[in-house]
C-alpha positions as CSV (number, residue, x, y, z in Angstrom):
1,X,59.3,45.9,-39.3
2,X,58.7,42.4,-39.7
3,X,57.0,41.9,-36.6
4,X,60.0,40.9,-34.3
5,X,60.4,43.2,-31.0
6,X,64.4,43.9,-30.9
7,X,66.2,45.5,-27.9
8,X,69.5,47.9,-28.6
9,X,71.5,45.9,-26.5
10,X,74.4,43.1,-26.5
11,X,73.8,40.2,-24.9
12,X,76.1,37.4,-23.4
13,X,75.9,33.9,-22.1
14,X,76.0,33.3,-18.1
15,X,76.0,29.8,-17.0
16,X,72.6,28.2,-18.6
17,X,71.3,31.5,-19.6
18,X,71.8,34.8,-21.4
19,X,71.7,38.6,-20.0
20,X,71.3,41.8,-22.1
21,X,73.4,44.7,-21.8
22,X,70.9,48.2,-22.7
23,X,71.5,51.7,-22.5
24,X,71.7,54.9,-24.7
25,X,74.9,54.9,-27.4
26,X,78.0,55.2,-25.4
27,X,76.7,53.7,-22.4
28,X,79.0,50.7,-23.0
29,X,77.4,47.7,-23.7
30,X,79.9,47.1,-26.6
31,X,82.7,47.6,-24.1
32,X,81.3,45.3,-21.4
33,X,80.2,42.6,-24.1
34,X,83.7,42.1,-25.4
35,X,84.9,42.5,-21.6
36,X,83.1,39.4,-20.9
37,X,84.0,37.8,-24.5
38,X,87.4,38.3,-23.5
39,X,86.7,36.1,-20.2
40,X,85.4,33.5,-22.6
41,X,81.7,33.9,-22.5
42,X,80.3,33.3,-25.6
43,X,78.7,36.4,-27.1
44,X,74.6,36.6,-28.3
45,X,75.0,39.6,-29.7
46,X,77.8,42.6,-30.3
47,X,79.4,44.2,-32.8
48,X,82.4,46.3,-31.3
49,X,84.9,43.1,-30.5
50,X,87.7,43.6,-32.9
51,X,88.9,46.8,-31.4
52,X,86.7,49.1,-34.0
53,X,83.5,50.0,-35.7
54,X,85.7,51.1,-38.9
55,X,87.2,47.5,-38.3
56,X,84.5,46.0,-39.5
57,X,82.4,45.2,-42.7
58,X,79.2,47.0,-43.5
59,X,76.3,45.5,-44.1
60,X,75.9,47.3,-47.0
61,X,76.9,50.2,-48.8
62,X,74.5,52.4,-48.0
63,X,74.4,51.1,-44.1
64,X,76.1,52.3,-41.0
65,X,75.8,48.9,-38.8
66,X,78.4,46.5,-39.2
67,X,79.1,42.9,-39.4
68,X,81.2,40.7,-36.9
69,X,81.7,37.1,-37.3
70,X,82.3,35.6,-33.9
71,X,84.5,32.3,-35.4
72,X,87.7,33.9,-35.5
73,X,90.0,35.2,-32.0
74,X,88.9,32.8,-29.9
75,X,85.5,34.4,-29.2
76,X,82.6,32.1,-28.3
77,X,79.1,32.7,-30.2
78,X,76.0,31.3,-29.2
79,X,73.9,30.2,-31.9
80,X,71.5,28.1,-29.7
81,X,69.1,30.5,-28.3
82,X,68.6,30.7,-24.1
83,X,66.6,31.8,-21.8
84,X,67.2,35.6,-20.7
85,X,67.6,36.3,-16.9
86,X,68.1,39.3,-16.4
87,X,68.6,43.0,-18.2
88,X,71.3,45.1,-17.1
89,X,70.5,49.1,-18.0
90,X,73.6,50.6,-18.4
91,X,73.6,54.3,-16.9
92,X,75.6,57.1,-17.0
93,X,79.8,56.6,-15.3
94,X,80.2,58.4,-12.3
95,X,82.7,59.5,-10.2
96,X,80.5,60.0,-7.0
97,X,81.0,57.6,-3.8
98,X,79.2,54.6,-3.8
99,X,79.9,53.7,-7.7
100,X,80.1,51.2,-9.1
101,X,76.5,50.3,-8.0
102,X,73.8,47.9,-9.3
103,X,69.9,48.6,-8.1
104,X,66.5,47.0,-8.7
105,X,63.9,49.1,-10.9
106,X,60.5,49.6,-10.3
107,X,58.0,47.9,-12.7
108,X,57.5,51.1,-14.2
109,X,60.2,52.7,-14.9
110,X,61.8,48.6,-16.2
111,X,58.6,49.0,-19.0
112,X,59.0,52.4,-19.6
113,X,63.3,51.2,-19.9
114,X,62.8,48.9,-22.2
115,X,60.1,50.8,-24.7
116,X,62.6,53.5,-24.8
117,X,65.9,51.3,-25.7
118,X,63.7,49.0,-28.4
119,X,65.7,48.8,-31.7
120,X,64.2,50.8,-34.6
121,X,61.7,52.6,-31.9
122,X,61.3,55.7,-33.9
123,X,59.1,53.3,-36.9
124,X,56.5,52.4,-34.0
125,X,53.0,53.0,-34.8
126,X,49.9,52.2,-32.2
127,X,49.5,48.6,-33.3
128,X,53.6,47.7,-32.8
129,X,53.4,49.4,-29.7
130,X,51.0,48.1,-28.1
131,X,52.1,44.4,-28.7
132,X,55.7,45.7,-27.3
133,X,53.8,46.9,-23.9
134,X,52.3,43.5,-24.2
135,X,55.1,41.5,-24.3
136,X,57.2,43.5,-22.0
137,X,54.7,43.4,-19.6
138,X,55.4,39.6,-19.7
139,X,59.1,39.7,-19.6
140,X,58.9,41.7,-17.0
141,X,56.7,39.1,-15.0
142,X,60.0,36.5,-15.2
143,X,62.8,38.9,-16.1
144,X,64.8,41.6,-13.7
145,X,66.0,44.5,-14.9
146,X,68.7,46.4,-12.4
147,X,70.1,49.7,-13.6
148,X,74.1,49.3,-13.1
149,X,75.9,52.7,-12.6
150,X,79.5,52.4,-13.1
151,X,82.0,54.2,-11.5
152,X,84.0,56.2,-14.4
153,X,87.3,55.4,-13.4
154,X,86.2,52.1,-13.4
155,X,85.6,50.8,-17.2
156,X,88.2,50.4,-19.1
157,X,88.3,50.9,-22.6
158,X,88.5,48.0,-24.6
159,X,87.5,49.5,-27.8
């Protein structure tokens, strides 16, 4: 609302630069964030590292998100922003034969990916949307996006 475009995602640091972890709820970008915080890279963004949502503080009283300081466990947090390199959409788990499998997106379908996984999207009018098309359609120009489709014996549950 305050004129900031936000994905629903977690993001991480990788090398020099940071990549963003999207998908619906339950997709498992809270999993694979603390996966990789567990590894040691310093975390951007995520919620879901000390084991539980009910773990952690609320906001506020009246508020379902939750609070996670990053100083504590030996995590990492990055307080310096970075450049983004790449967007990782985080598909359904799948037992089928070739999983785990990471693809390229069209242009289209990486817009249409990212409008649909933007924090608070419901709240959009025309004017907010059309300066998210806008600057999507920028990202896009120095940004991949690759759809990742896990295998679902494959993710382990580290929340």
């Amino acid at each position: 609302m305050r004129g900031i475009i936000c994905l629903h995602a977690s993001a991480v640091v990788v090398g020099d630069s940071a990549i963003a972890l999207m998908g619906p709820p339950g997709a498992g970008k809270s999993t694979t964030a603390a996966a990789f915080a567990r590894e040691g890279y310093p975390v951007l963004k995520d919620e879901a590292l000390y084991g539980s949502p009910q773990a952690l503080p609320q906001l506020t009283p009246t508020c379902k998100k939750c609070y996670l300081s990053l100083d504590g466990n030996g995590y990492k947090f990055q307080r310096e922003p970075l450049p983004l390199r790449a967007v990782y959409l985080l598909a359904g788990r799948v037992s089928k034969q070739g999983a785990p499998h990471a693809a390229e997106i069209s242009s289209g379908d990486s817009l249409i990916a990212l409008v649909q996984n933007t924090y608070m999207n419901h709240l959009s009018d025309r004017e907010r949307r059309t300066c998210e098309f806008v600057f999507f359609g920028r990202l896009l120009a120095h940004v991949r996006l690759r759809r990742v489709i896990p295998h679902l014996i494959c993710i382990p549950r580290l929340i």
